[in-house]
C-alpha positions as CSV (number, residue, x, y, z in Angstrom):
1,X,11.4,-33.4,-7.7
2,X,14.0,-35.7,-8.1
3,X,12.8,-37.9,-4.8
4,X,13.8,-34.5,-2.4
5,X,10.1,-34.2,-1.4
6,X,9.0,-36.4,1.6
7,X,5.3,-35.5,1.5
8,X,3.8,-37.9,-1.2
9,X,0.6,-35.8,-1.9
10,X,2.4,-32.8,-2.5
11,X,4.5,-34.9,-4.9
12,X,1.6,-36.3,-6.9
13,X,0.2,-33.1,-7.3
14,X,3.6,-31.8,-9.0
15,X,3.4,-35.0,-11.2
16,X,0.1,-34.3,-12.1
17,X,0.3,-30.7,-12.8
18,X,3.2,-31.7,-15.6
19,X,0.8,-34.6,-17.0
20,X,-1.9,-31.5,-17.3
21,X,0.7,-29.2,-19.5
22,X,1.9,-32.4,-21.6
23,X,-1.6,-32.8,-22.4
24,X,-1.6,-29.8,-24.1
25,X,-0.5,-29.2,-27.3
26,X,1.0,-26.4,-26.8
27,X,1.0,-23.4,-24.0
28,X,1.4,-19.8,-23.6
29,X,2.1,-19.2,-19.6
30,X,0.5,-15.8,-18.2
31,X,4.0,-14.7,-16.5
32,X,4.5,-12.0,-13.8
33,X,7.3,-13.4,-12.6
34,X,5.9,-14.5,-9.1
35,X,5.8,-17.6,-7.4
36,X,3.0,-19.0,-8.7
37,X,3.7,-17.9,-12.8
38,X,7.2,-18.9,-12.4
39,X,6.6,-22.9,-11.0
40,X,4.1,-22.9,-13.6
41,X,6.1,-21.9,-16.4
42,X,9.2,-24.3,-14.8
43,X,6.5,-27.0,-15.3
44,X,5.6,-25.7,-18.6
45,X,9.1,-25.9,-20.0
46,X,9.6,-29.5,-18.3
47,X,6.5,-30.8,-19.9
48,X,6.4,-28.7,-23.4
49,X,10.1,-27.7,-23.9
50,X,9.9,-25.2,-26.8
51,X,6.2,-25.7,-27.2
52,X,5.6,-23.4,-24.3
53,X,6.1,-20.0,-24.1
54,X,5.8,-17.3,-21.3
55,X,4.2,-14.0,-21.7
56,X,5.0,-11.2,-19.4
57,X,2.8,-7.7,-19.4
58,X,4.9,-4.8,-19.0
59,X,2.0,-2.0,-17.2
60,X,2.5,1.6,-15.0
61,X,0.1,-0.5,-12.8
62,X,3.2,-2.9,-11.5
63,X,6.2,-1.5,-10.4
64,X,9.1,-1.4,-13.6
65,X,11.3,-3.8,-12.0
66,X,8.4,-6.7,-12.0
67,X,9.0,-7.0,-16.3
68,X,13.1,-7.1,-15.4
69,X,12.7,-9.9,-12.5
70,X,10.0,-12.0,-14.6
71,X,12.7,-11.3,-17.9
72,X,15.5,-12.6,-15.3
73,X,13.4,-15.3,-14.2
74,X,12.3,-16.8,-17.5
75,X,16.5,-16.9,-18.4
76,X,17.3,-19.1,-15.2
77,X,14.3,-21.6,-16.5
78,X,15.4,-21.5,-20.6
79,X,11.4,-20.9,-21.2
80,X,11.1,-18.4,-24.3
81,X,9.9,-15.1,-22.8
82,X,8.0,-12.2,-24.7
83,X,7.0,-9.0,-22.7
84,X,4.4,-7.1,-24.3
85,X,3.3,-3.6,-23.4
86,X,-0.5,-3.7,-22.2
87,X,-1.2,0.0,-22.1
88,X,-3.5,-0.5,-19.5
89,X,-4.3,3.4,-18.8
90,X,-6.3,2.7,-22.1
91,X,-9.1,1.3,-21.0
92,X,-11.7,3.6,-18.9
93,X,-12.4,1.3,-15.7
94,X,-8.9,1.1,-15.1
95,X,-7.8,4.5,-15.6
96,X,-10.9,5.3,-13.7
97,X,-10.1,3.1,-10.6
98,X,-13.6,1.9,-10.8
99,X,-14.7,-0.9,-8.9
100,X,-14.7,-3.7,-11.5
101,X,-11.0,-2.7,-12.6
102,X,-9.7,-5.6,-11.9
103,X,-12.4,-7.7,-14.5
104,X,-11.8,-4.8,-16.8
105,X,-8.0,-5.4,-17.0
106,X,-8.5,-8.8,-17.2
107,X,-10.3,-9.2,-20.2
108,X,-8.0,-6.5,-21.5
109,X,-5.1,-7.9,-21.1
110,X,-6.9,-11.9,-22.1
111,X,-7.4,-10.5,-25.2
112,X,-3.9,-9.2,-25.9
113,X,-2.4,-12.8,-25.1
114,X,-5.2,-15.2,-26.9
115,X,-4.6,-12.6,-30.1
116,X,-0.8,-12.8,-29.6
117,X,-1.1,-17.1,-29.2
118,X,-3.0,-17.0,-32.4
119,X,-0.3,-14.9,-34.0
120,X,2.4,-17.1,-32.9
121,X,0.6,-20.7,-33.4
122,X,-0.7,-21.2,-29.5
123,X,-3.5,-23.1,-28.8
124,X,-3.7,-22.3,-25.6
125,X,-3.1,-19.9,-22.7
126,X,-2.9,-20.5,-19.1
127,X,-2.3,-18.7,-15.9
128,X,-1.1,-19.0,-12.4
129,X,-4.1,-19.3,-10.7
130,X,-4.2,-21.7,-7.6
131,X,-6.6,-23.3,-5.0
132,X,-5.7,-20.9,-2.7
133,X,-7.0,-18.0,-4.6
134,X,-10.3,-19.8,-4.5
135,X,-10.8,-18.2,-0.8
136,X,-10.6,-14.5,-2.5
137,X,-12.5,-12.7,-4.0
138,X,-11.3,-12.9,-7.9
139,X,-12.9,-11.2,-10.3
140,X,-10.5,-11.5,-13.1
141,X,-11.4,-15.5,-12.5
142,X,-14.7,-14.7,-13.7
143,X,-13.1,-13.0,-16.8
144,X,-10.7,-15.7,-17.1
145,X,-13.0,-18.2,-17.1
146,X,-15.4,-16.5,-20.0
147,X,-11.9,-16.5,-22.1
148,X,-11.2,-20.0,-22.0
149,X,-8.0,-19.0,-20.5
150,X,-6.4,-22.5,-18.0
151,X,-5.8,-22.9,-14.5
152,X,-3.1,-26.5,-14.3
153,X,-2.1,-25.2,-10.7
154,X,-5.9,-25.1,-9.8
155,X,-6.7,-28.2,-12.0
156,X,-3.9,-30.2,-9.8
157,X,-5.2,-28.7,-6.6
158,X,-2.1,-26.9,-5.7
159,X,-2.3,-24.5,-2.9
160,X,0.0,-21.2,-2.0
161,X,2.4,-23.3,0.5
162,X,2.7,-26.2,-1.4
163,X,3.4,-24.3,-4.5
164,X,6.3,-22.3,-2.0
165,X,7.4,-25.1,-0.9
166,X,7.8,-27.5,-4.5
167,X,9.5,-23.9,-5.5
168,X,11.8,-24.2,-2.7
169,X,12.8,-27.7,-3.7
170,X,13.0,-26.9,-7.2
171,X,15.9,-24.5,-6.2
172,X,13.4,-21.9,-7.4
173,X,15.1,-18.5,-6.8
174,X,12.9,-15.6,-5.1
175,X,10.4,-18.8,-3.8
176,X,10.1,-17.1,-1.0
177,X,8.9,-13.7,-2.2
178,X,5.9,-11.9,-1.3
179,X,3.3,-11.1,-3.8
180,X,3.1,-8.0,-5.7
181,X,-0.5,-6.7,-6.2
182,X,-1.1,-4.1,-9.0
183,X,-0.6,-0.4,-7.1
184,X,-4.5,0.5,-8.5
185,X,-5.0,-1.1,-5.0
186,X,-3.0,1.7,-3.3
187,X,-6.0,3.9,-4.3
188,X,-9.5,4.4,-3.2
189,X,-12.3,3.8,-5.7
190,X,-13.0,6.3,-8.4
191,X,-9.4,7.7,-8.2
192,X,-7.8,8.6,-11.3
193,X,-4.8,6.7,-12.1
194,X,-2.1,8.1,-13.9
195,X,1.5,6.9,-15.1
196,X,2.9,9.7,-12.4
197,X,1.1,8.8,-9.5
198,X,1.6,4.5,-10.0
199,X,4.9,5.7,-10.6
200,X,5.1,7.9,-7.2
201,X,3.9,5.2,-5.5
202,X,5.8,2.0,-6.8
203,X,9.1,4.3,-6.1
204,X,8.3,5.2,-2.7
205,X,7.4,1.5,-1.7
206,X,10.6,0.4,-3.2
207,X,12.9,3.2,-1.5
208,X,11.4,1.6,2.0
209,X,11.3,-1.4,1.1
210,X,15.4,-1.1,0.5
211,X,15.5,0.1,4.2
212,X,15.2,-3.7,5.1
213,X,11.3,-4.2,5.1
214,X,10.3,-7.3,3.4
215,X,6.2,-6.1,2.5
216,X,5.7,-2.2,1.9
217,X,2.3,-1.0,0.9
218,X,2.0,3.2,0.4
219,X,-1.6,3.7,0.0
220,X,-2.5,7.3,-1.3
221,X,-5.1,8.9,-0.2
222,X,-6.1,11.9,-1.6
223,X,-6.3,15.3,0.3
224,X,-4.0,13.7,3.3
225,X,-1.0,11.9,1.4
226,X,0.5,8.7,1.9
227,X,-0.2,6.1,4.5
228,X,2.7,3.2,4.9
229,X,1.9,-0.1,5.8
230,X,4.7,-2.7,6.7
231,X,5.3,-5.8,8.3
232,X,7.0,-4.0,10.8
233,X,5.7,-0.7,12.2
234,X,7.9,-0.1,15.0
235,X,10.9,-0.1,12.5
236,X,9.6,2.2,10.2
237,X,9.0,4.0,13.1
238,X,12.6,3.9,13.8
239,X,14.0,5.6,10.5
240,X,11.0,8.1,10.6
241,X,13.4,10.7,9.2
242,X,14.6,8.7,6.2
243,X,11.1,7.1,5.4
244,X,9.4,10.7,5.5
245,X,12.3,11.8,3.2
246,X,11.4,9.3,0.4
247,X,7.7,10.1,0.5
248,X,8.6,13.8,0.5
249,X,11.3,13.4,-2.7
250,X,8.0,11.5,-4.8
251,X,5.9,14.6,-3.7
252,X,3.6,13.3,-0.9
253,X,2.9,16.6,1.1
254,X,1.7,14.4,4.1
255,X,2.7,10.7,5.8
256,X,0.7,8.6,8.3
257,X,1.8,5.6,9.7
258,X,-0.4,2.5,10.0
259,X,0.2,1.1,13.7
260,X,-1.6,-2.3,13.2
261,X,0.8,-3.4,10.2
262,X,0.0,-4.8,6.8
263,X,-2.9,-6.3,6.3
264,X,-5.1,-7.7,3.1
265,X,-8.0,-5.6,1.6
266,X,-7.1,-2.8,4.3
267,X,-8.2,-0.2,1.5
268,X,-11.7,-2.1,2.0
269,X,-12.2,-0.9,5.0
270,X,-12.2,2.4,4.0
271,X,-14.8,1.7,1.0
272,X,-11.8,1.0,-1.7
273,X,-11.2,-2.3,-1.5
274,X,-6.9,-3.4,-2.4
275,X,-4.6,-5.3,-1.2
């Protein structure tokens, strides 16, 4: 980091994440774009050059401007980028919203990327997965762990902060952005998921959102409508009239506001656990 960093663990973690990837032969970076992917495939390029390669997953299960903002990203780092379409719906547990989805997806989508690292001469695939995530519950670690798929930031014992905070350093733009989960987690269990209502929902959390909240979360639930959860009630609250509008335009014949504020796993409390 160019001697910016005054904290000299954080610094030989950074070092020792790039001596991971130049260890490597070669390495295709699981890229959504957020904080985590994009220091790692920042790393990747520094360590591989044109031996790496990032590989984004274009889903109705993320909102459509999550492929353009990973496509953007990958252009500021000079990494080469390929988005692939995952066709996620495909596969019964996720269009099912059962509870091991998120395994289900995983190994889904693992198989798309090792098959397309073959294809393209790759002997490896890794992803953003850090120390942090080690105090979740994870069950697409499980999966990635059965697929040989790598963890560097986990290997170099990078948590979330320091990995914000290298970003931030790094001139990393967006290092400061909050994460993104997949919008099955707007859903309770056992909910069917289709391209319309993701698409409901991603558009309704991105019409608040550009009301000037920093974390939106609209969960559906069905029979009473839309419940939105923000970082800040009280000013939600305060444009009642425009937020009820947006959730009314993407067809949700009721809204509830959620007094206490965003919170993780709040859908677990009511049986259907998202974030």
């Amino acid at each position: 980091m160019d001697g910016k960093d005054g904290n000299p663990e954080r610094t030989a973690k950074w070092l020792e994440l790039l001596c991971l990837l130049r260890e490597r032969e070669n390495a295709v970076v699981l890229f959504s774009g957020g904080v985590d992917s994009t220091l790692l495939a920042t790393a990747a390029f520094l360590a591989l050059g044109d031996r790496a390669a990032a590989l984004t997953f274009r889903s109705p299960l993320e909102d459509p401007s999550e492929a353009g903002r990973a496509f953007s990203a990958a252009e500021r780092i000079g990494i080469r980028h390929v988005i692939l379409e995952s066709e996620d719906l495909e596969v019964p547990e996720i269009a099912g919203n059962r509870p091991n989805r998120c395994y289900a997806c995983r190994k889904h989508r693992d198989r798309l990327a090792l098959a397309w690292a073959r294809q393209q001469g790759f002997a490896s695939v890794v992803d953003g997965l850090t120390l942090s995530d080690l105090e979740e519950d994870r069950p697409g670690r499980k999966a990635s762990d059965e697929d040989g798929i790598g963890h560097p930031l986990l290997e170099a014992g990078l948590g979330r902060e320091e990995i914000r905070e290298i970003s931030r350093l790094l001139g990393i733009d967006g290092w400061d952005r909050p994460g993104s989960p997949c919008l099955a987690t707007r859903f309770p269990f056992f909910t069917s998921l289709s391209e319309d209502t993701l698409r409901h929902v991603g558009r309704a959390e991105g019409g608040i959102a550009e009301l000037g909240f920093t974390l939106v979360r609209v969960r559906f639930l069905p029979g009473l409508g839309a419940v939105v959860e923000t970082d800040d009630p009280s000013g939600v609250a305060a444009q009642r009239e425009r937020v009820l509008r947006i959730l009314k335009d993407e067809g949700f014949p009721a809204a509830y506001l959620d007094l206490e504020g965003y919170a993780r796993g709040k859908m677990g409390r009511l049986g259907a656990t998202g974030r």
